[in-house]
C-alpha positions as CSV (number, residue, x, y, z in Angstrom):
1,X,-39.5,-43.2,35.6
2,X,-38.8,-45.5,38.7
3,X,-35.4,-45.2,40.6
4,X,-33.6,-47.6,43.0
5,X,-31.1,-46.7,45.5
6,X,-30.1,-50.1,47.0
7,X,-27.7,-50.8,49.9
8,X,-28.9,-47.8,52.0
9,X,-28.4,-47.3,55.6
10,X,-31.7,-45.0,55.4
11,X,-31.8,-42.5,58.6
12,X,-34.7,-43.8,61.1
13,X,-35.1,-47.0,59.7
14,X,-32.2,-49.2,59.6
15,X,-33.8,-52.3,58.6
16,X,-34.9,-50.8,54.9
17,X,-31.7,-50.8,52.9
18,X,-33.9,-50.0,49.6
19,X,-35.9,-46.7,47.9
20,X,-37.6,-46.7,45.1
21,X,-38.6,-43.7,43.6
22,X,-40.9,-43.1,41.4
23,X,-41.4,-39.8,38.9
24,X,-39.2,-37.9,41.6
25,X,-41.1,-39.0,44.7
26,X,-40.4,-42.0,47.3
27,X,-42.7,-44.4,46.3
28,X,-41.8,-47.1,49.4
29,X,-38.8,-48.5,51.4
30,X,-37.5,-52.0,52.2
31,X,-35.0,-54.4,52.5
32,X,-33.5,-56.4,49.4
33,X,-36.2,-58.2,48.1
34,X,-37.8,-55.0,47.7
35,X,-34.5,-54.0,45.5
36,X,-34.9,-57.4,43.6
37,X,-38.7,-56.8,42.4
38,X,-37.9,-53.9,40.1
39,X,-34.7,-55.3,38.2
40,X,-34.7,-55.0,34.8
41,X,-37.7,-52.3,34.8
42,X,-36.4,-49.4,36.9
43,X,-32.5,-47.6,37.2
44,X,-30.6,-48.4,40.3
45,X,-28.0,-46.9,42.2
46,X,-25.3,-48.8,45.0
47,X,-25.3,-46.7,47.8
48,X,-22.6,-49.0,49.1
49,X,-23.8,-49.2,52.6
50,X,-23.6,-45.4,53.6
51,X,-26.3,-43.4,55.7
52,X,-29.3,-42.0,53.7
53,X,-30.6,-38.9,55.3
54,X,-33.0,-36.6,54.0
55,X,-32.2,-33.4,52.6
56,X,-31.2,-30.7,54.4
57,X,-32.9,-27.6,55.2
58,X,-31.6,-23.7,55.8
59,X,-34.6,-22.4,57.0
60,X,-33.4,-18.6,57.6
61,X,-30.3,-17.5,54.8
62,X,-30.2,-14.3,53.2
63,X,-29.7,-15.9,49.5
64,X,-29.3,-12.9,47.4
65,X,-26.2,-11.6,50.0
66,X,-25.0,-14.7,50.4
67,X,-24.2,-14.4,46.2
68,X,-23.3,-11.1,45.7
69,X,-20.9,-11.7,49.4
70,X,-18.8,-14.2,46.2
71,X,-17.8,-11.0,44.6
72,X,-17.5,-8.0,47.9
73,X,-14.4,-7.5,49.7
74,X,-14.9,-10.2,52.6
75,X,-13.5,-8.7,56.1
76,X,-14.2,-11.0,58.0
77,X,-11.0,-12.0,60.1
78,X,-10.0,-8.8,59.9
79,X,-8.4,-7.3,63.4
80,X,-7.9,-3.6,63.1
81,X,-9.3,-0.7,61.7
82,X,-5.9,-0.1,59.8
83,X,-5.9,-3.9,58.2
84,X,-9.4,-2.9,57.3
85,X,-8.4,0.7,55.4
86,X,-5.3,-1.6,53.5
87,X,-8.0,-4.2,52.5
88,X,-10.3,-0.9,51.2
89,X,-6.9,0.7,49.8
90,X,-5.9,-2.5,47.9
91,X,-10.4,-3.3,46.4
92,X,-9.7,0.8,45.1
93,X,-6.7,0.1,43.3
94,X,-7.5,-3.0,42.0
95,X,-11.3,-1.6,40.6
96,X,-10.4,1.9,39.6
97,X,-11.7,5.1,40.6
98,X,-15.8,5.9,41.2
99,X,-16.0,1.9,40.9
100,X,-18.6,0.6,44.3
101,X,-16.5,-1.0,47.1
102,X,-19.0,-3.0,49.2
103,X,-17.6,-5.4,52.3
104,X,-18.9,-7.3,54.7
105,X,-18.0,-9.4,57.9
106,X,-15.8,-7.1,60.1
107,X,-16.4,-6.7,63.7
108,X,-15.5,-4.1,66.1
109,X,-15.4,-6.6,68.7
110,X,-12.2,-8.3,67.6
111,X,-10.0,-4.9,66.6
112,X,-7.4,-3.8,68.4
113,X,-8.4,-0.4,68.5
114,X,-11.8,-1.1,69.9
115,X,-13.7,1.1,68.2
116,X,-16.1,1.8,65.5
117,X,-14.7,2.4,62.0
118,X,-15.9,5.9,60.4
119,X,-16.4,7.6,57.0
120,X,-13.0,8.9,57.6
121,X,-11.0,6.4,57.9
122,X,-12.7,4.8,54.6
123,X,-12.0,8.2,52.9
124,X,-8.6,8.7,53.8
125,X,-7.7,5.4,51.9
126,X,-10.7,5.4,49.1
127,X,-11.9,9.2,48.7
128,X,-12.6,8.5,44.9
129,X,-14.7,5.7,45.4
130,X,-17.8,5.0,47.3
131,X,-17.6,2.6,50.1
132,X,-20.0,0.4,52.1
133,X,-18.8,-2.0,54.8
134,X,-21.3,-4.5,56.3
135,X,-20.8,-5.2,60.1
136,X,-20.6,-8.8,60.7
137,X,-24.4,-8.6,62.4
138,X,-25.4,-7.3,58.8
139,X,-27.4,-4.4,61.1
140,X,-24.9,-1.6,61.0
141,X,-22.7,-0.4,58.2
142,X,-20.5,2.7,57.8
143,X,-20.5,4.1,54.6
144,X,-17.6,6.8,53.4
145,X,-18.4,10.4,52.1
146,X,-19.3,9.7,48.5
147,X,-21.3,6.9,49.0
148,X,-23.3,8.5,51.2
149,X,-23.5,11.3,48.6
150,X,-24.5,9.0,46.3
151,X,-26.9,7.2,48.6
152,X,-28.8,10.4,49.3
153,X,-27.8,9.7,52.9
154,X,-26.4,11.6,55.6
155,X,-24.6,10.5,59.0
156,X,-22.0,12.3,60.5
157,X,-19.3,9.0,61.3
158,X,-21.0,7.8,58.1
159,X,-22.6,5.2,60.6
160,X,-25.8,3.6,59.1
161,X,-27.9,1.3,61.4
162,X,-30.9,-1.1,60.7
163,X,-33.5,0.8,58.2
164,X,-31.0,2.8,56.7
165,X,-28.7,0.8,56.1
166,X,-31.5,-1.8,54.4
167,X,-32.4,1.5,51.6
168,X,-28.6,1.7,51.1
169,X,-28.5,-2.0,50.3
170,X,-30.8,-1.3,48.0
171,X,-29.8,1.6,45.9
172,X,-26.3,-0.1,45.9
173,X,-25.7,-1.9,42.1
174,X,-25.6,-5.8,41.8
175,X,-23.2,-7.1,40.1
176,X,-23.5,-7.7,36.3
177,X,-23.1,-11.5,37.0
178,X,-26.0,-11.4,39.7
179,X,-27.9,-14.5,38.2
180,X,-25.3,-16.8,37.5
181,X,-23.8,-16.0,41.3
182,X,-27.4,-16.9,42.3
183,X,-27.4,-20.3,40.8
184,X,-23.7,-21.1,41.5
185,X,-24.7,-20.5,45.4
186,X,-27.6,-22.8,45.0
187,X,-25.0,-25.5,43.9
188,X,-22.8,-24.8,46.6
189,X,-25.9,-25.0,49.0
190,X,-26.6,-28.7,47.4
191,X,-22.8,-29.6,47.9
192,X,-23.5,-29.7,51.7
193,X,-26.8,-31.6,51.7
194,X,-29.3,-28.9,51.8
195,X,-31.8,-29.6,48.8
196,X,-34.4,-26.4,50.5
197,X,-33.9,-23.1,51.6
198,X,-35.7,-20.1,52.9
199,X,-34.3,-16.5,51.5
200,X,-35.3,-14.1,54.3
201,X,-36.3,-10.5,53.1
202,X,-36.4,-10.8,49.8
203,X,-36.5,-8.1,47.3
204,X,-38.6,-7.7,43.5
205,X,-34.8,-8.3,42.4
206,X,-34.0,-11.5,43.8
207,X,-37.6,-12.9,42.5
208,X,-37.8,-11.9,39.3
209,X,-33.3,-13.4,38.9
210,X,-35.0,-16.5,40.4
211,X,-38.1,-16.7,38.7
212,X,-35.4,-17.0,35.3
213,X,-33.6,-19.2,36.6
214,X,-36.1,-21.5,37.5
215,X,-36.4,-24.2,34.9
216,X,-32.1,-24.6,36.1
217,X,-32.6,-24.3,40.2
218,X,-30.7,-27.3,41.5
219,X,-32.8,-27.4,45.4
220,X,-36.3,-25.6,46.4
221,X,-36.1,-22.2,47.3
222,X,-38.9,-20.6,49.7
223,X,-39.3,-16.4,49.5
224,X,-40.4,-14.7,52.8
225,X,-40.4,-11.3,51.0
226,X,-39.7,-7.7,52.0
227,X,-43.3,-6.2,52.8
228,X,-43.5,-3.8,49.6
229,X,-42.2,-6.6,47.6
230,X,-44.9,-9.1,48.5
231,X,-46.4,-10.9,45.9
232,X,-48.3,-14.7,45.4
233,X,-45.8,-16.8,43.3
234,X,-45.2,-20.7,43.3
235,X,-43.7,-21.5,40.1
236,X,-41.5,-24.8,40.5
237,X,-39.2,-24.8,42.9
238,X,-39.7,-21.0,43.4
239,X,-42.7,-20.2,46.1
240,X,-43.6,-17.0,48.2
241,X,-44.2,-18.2,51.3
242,X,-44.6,-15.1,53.2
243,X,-43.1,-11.7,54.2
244,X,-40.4,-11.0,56.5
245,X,-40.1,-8.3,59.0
246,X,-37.5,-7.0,61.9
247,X,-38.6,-6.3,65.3
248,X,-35.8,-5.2,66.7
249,X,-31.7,-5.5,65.9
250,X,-28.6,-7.4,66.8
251,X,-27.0,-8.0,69.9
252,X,-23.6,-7.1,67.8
253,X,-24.9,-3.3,66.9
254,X,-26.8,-3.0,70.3
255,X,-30.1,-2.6,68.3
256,X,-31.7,-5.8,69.5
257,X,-34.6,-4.5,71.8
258,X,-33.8,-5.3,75.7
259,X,-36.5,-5.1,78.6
260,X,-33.0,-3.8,80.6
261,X,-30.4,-1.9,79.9
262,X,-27.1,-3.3,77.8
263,X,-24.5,-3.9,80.4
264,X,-21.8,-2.6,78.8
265,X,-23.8,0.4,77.5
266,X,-25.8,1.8,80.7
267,X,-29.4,3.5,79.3
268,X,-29.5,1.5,75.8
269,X,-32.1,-0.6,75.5
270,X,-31.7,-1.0,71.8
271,X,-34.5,-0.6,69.2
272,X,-37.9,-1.7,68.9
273,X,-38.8,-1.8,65.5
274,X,-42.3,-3.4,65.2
275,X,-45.2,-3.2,67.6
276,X,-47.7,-6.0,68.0
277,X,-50.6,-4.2,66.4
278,X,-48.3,-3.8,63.4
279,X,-47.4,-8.0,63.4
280,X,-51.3,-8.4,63.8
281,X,-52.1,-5.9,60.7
282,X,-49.3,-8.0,58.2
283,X,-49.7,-11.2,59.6
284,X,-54.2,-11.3,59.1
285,X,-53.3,-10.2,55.4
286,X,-51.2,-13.1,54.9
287,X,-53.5,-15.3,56.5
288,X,-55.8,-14.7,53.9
289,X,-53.4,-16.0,51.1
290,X,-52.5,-18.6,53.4
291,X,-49.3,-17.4,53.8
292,X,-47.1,-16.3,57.0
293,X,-45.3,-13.9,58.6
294,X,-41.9,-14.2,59.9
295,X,-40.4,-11.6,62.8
296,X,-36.8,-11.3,63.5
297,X,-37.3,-10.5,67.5
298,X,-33.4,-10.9,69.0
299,X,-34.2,-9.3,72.4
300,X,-36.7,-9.8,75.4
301,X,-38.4,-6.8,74.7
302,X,-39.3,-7.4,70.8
303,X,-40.4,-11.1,72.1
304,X,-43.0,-9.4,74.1
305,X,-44.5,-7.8,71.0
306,X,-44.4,-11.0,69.6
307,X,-46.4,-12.5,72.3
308,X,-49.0,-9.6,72.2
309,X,-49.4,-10.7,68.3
310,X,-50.2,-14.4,69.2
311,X,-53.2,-13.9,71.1
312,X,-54.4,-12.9,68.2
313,X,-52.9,-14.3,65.0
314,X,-51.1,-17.9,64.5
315,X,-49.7,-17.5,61.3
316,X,-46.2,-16.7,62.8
317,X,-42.9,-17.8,62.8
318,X,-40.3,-16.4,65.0
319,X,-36.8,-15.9,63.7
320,X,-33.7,-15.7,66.5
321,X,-35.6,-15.7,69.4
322,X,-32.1,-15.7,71.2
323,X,-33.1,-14.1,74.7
324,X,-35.6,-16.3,76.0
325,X,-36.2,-15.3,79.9
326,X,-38.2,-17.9,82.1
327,X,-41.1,-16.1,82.0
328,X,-41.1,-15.8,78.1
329,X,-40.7,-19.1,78.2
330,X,-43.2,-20.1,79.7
331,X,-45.6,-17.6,77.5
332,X,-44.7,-18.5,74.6
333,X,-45.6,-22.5,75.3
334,X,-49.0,-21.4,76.2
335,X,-49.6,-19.3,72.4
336,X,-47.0,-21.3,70.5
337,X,-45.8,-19.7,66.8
338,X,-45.5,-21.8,63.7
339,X,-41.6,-22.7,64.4
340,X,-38.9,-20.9,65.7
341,X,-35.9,-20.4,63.4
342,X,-32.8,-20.4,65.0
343,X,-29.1,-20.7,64.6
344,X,-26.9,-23.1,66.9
345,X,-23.6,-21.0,65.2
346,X,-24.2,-18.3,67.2
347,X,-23.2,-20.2,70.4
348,X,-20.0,-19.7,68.9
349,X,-19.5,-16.6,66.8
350,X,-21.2,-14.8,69.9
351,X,-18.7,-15.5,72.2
352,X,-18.7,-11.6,73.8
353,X,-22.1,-11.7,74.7
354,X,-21.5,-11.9,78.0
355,X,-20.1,-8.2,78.4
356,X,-23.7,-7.4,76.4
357,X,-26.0,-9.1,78.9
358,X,-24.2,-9.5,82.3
359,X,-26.2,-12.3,84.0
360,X,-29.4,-12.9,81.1
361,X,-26.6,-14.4,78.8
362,X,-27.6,-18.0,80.9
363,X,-30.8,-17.4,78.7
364,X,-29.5,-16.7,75.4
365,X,-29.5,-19.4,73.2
366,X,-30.8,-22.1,75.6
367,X,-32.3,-24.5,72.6
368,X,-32.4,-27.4,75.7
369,X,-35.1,-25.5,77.4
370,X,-37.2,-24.7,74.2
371,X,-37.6,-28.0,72.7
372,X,-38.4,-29.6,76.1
373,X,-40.8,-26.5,76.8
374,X,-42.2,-28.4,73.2
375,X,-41.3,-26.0,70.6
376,X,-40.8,-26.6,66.8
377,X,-37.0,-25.3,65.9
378,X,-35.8,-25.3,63.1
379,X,-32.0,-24.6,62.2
380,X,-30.6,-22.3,59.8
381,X,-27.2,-20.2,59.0
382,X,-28.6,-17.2,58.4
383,X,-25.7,-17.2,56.1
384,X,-23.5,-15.1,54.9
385,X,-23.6,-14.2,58.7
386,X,-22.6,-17.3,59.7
387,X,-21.2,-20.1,57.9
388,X,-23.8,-21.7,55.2
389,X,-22.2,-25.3,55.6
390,X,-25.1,-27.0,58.1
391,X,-22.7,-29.6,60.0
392,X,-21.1,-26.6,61.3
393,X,-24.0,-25.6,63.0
394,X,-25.0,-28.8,63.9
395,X,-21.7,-29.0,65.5
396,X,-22.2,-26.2,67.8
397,X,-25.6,-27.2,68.7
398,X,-24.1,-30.4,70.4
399,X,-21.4,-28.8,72.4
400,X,-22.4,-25.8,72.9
401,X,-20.5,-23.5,71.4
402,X,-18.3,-21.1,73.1
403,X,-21.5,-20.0,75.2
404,X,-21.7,-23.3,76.8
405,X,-25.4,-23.6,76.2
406,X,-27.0,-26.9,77.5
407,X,-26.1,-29.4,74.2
408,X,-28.7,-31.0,72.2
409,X,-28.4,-34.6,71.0
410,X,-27.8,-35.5,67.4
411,X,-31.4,-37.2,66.5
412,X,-32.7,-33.7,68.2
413,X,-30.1,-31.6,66.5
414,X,-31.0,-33.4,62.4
415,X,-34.7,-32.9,63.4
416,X,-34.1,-28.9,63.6
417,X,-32.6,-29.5,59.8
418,X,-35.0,-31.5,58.7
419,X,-38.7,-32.6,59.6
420,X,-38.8,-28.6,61.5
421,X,-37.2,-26.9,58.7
422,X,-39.7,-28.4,56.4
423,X,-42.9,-27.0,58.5
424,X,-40.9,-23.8,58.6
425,X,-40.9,-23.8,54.5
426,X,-44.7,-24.1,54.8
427,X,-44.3,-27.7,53.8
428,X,-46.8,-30.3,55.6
429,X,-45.4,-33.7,53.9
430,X,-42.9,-35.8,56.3
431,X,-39.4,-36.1,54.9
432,X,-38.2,-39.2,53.6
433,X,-41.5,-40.9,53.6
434,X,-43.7,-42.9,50.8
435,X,-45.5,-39.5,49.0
436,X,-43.0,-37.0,49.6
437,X,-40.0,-35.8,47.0
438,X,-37.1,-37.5,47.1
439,X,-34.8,-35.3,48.6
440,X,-32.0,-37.1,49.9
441,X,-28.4,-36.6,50.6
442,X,-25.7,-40.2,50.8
443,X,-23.5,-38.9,53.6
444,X,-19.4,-39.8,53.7
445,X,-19.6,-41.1,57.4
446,X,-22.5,-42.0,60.0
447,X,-23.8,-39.3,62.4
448,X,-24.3,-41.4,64.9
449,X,-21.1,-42.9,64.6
450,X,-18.3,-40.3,65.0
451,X,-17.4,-38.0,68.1
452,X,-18.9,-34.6,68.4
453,X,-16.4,-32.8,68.1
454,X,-16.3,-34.7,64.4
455,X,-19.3,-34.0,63.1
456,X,-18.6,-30.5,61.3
457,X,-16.2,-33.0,58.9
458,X,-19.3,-35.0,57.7
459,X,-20.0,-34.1,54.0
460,X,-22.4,-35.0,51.5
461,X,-21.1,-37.5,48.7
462,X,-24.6,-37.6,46.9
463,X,-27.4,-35.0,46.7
464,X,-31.0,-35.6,45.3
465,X,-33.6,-33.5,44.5
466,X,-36.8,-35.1,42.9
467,X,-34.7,-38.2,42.8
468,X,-32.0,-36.6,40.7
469,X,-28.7,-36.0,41.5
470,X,-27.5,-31.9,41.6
471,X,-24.2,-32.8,43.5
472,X,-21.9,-35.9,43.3
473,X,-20.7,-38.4,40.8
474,X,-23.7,-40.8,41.2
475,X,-24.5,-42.5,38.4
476,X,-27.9,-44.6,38.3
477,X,-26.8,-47.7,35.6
């Protein structure tokens, strides 16, 4: 089946104002005589002189929470620990007694009382129902007396950090709904431009819903599963691309692993979850399949293990990467990873890191130094951590944030959503070129046109997947 968009402002080459695709892949570009040739053989569709980028990409989302985060008791905003009980009072009404309360997005940082939250507080207002809360990070939770009865789980503040709070994730019920919250995400992922993902540490769960689904999946979604989930699939727009594994923590929970102490927590250096020889061991088995391996490494000190696994493997991606000293810096350009996935909204949801890291906070974040050190970054939301919509993030990256990191520039700052999130799927094609699938997104207003401080208000009016539209009212006549 061919396809025409005509009157296209297409992104990097301003001169073509015509696609044609063919069987859901660009088949070439040009101006209007190029338009003209196919009339009367092939559908079109008026663009009406509006910027054609190519799709989006969120290389680094947690897909399954993201869903089920439609249907938990969201927190986030929340300011004390007694607006946090009311919001747990009001879920345990509302569902009933011995019903699973599950929340996520508050952080300890912004209460009043400046403190952690405790299994006593949540059973004081919910005793007959068993309660998880999600830190914002998504690397601590605290958990009230039944559910850690339930859980098989002990803690005496009913604090669970990193591991243990993963296995209670994972014995806590999905909703009934799971599938269709799945593929209603998926949509809202298309309504922002993003036609490909990557679900980070994925569970046999989340497969097998998407692996169902697949014949209805709006965009492409790529798996980089839990290690005891690992399997080999590519089926559609479903593909295993990997597995996913944590180095270390969060700067939020004080578990990302520091080479010095915290500043505000004198003799923590947070938690080193992963040595090299482990990345080597995972990341040689998926070498084999031709697969990789992606580390979440947050601090200094887990980078360093990540180094110590280059010099031997290749097939890694880093994830975070946010404390990047100098001298790390400098290492890493000589043993480069596949791509770095990274997240510009942390410049601003971060904005206490200061009293975490003294004087290093100068090299948190610093996406400046790392592209013109030559690396391959690719941006994500690591949603529901941070907010899924990508000109958000893009936003951030060129101010700054509330960090003030050194700014990137807007052809730098689409590159990180595009061309580099594509290597970081595992895909080698170039985006929006002749061979590769027409995924494409007709934007409301130009990039390159507005203010900085605008760009968060750009939205997608058209999204196409395989030359098809899964968001919009674009009609091809």
């Amino acid at each position: 089946m061919l396809r025409v968009i005509e009157n296209a402002r297409v992104m990097g080459s301003y001169h073509n104002s015509c696609i044609v695709i063919e069987n859901g892949v660009i088949k070439e570009f040009g101006g209007s005589s190029l338009c003209d040739k196919y009339r009367g053989v092939a559908k079109y569709l008026d663009a009406q002189g509006k910027v054609v980028i190519p799709g989006l990409i969120d290389s680094h989302m947690h897909l399954s929470s993201y869903a089920v985060g439609k249907v938990r008791l969201d927190l986030r905003g929340v300011t004390s620990i007694e607006d946090l009980k009311e919001a747990v009072r009001s879920r345990a009404l509302s569902l009933g007694e011995s019903k699973w309360i599950v929340g996520m997005g508050w952080d300890h940082e912004q209460f009043r009382e400046k403190r952690l939250p405790n299994r006593f507080d949540l059973d004081e207002v919910a005793p007959n129902n068993p309660v998880l809360l999600i830190r914002v990070c998504g690397h601590m939770g605290v958990a009230n007396t039944l559910a850690l009865r339930k859980l098989g789980l002990e803690s005496e503040e009913g604090h669970l950090y990193e591991d243990r709070l993963y296995e209670a994730l994972k014995r806590v019920p999905k909703p009934p709904n799971y599938r269709d919250l799945l593929l209603d995400s998926l949509y809202d992922l298309a309504s922002y431009g993003i036609t490909r993902i990557c679900s980070m540490s994925v569970l046999r769960e989340e497969l097998d819903a998407l692996l169902h689904l697949r014949e209805r999946l709006p965009i492409w979604v790529h798996l980089f599963m839990s290690e005891e989930d690992y399997t080999r699939v590519e089926d559609g727009r479903v593909s295993v691309e990997g597995i996913k594994v944590f180095a270390d923590g969060s700067f939020g929970a004080r578990t990302a692993a520091l080479r010095e102490d915290y500043a505000d927590d004198p003799g923590n250096r947070g938690v080193l979850l992963k040595r090299s020889g482990e990345l080597v061991r995972l990341a040689k088995v998926l070498e084999e399949d031709g697969k990789m391996l992606a580390v979440h490494a947050i601090g200094d000190r887990a980078l360093e293990e990540v180094l110590g696994a280059l010099k031997l493997v290749k097939n890694i991606r880093v994830e975070h990467a946010s404390l990047m000293p100098p001298d790390l810096l400098q290492e890493f350009k000589n043993r480069q990873p596949v791509v770095f996935a990274v997240q510009p909204h942390f410049t601003i949801s971060d904005s206490w890191l200061e009293e975490r890291l003294g004087d290093r906070v100068k090299y948190a974040y610093n996406y400046r130094a790392m592209i013109e050190a030559g690396f391959t970054l690719a941006g994500s939301s690591d949603a529901p951590i941070e907010p899924v919509n990508p000109w958000i993030s893009i936003g951030a990256a060129l101010t700054g944030g509330l960090l003030g990191v050194p700014p990137l520039a807007i052809d730098e700052a689409l590159e990180m959503y595009t061309s580099s999130g594509l290597r970081a799927c595992g895909v080698k094609k170039a985006p929006l070129s002749p061979g590769s699938p027409a995924d494409l997104v007709i934007l409301d207003e130009s990039p390159w046109h507005l203010n900085k401080l605008d760009i968060p208000g750009i939205r997608a009016l058209l999204t196409f997947v395989e030359g098809n539209v899964v968001y919009g009212e674009g009609k091809w006549y």
